[in-house]
C-alpha positions as a Markdown table, in Angstrom:
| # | Residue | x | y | z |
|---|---|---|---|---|
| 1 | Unk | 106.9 | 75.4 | 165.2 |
| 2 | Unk | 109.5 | 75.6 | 162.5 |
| 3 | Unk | 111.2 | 78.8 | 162.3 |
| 4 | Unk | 111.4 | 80.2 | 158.4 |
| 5 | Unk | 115.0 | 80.4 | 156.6 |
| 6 | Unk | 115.1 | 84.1 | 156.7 |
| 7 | Unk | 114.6 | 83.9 | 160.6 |
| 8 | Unk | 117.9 | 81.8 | 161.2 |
| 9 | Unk | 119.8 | 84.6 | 159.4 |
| 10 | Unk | 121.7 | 86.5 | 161.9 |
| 11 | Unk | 121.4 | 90.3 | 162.0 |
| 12 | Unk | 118.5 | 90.4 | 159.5 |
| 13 | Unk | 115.5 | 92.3 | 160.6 |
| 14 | Unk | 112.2 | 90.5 | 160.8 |
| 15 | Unk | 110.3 | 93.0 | 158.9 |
| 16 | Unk | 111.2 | 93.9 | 155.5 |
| 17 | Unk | 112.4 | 97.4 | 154.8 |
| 18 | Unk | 111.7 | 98.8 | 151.1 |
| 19 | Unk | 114.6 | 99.4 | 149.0 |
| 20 | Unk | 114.4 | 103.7 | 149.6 |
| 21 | Unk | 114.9 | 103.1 | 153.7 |
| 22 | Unk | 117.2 | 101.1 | 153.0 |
| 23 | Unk | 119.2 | 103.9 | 150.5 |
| 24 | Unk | 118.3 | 106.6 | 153.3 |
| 25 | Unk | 120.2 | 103.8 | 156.2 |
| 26 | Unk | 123.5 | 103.7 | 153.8 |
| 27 | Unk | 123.0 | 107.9 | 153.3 |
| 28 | Unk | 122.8 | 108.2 | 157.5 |
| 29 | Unk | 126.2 | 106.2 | 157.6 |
| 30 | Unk | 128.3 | 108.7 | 155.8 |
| 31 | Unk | 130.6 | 110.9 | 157.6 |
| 32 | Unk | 132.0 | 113.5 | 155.5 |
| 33 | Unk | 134.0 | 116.9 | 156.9 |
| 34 | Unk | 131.2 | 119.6 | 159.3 |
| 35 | Unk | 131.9 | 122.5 | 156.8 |
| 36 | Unk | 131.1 | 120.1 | 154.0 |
| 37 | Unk | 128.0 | 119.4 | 154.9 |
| 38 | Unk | 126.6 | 122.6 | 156.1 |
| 39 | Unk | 127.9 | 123.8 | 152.3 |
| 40 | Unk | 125.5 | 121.0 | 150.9 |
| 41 | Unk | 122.8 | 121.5 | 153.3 |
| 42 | Unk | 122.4 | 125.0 | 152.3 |
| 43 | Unk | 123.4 | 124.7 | 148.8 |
| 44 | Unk | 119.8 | 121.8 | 148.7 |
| 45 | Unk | 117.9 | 124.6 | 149.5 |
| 46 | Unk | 118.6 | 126.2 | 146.0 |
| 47 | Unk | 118.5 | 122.9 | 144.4 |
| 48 | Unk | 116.7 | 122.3 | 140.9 |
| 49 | Unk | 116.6 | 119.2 | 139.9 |
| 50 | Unk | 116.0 | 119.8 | 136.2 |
| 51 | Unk | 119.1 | 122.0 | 135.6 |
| 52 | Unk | 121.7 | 120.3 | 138.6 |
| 53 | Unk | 120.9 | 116.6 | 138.0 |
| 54 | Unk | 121.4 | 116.5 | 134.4 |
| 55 | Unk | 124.5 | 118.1 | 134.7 |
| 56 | Unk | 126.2 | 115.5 | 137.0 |
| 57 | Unk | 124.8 | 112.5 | 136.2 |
| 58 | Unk | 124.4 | 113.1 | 132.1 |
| 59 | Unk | 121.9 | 114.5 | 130.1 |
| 60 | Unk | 119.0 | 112.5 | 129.0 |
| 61 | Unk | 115.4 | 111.4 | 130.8 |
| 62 | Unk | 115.8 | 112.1 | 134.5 |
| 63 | Unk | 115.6 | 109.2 | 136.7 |
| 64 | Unk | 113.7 | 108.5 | 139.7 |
| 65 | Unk | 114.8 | 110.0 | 143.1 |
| 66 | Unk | 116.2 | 106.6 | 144.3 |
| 67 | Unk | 118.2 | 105.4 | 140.6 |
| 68 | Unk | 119.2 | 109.4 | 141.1 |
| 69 | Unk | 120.5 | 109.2 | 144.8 |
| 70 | Unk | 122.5 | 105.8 | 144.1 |
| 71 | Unk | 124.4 | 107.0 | 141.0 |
| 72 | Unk | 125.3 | 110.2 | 143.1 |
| 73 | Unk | 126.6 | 107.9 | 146.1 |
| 74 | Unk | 128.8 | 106.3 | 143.9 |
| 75 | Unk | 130.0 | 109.7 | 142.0 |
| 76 | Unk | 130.6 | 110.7 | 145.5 |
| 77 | Unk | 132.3 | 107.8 | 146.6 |
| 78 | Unk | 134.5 | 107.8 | 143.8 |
| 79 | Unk | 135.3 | 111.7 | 144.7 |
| 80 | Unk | 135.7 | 111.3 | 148.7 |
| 81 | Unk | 138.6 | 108.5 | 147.7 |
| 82 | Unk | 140.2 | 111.3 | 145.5 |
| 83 | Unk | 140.0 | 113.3 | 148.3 |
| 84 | Unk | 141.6 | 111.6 | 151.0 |
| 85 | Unk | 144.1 | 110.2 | 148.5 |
| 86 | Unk | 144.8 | 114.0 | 147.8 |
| 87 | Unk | 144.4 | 113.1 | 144.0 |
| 88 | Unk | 145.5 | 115.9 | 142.2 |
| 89 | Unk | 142.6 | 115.8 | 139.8 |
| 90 | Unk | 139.9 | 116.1 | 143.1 |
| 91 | Unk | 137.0 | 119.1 | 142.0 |
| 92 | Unk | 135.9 | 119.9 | 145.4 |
| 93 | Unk | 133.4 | 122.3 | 143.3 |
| 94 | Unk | 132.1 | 119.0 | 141.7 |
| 95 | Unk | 132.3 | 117.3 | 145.1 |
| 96 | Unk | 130.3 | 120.0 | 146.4 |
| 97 | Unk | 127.7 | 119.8 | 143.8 |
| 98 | Unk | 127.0 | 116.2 | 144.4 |
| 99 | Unk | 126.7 | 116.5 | 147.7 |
| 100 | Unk | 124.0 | 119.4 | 147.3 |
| 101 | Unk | 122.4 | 116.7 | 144.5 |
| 102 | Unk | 122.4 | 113.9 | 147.2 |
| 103 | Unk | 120.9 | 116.2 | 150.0 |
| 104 | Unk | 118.0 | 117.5 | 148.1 |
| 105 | Unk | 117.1 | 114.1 | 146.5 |
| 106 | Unk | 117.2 | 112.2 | 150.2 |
| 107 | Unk | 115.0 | 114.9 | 151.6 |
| 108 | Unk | 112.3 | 114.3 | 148.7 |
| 109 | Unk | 112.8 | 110.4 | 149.6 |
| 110 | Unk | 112.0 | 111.0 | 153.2 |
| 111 | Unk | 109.0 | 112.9 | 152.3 |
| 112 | Unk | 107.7 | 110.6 | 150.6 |
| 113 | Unk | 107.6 | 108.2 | 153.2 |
| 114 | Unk | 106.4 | 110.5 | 155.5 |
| 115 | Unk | 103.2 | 111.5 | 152.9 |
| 116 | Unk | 100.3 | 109.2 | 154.0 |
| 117 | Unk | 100.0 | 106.0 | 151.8 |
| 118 | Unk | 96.5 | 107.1 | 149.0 |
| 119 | Unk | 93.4 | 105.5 | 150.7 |
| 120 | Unk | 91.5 | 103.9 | 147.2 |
């Protein structure tokens, strides 16, 4: 028996995970400062999409959960450098805010893999 090409690649997992596990996986790997966030954690539960997203990502047609959630990693990646640089022109409002963005849009990812799959 023959093993395939994607068995002889080290560390890969044998079963394919979809593309929103594997956004959730990157999301459980960040460490960010406790008081942080708990701010963002209880600033999701206030969260409305409609009015919040547009105003960090741009206006326009909203995208899905998972485009949404990667272009707020990256805002926030761009914003925890500032940070730790102590950049001068860090916004830990703004910081804040996309943090709140990125909570409330992973919790509506992981519910939707929790929601049983449509029988048809």
């Amino acid at each position: 028996m023959v093993a395939s090409d994607r068995d002889q690649i080290p560390g890969r997992p044998h079963r394919e995970e979809s593309p929103m596990q594997d956004i959730l996986t990157m999301l459980n790997t960040l460490h960010r400062p406790r008081l942080m966030m708990r701010a963002a954690r209880i600033g999701a539960e206030d969260y409305r999409r409609a009015v919040q997203l547009p105003r960090l990502l741009g206006y326009g047609v909203l995208p899905r959960h998972g485009a949404a959630l990667l272009k707020l990693m990256e805002i926030e990646a761009d914003l925890e450098q500032q940070r730790k640089a102590s950049d001068a022109g860090y916004n830990l409002v703004r910081h804040i805010d996309v943090l709140i963005a990125m909570v409330a849009e992973a919790r509506v990812l992981r519910a939707a893999q929790q929601a049983p799959a449509p029988v048809t």
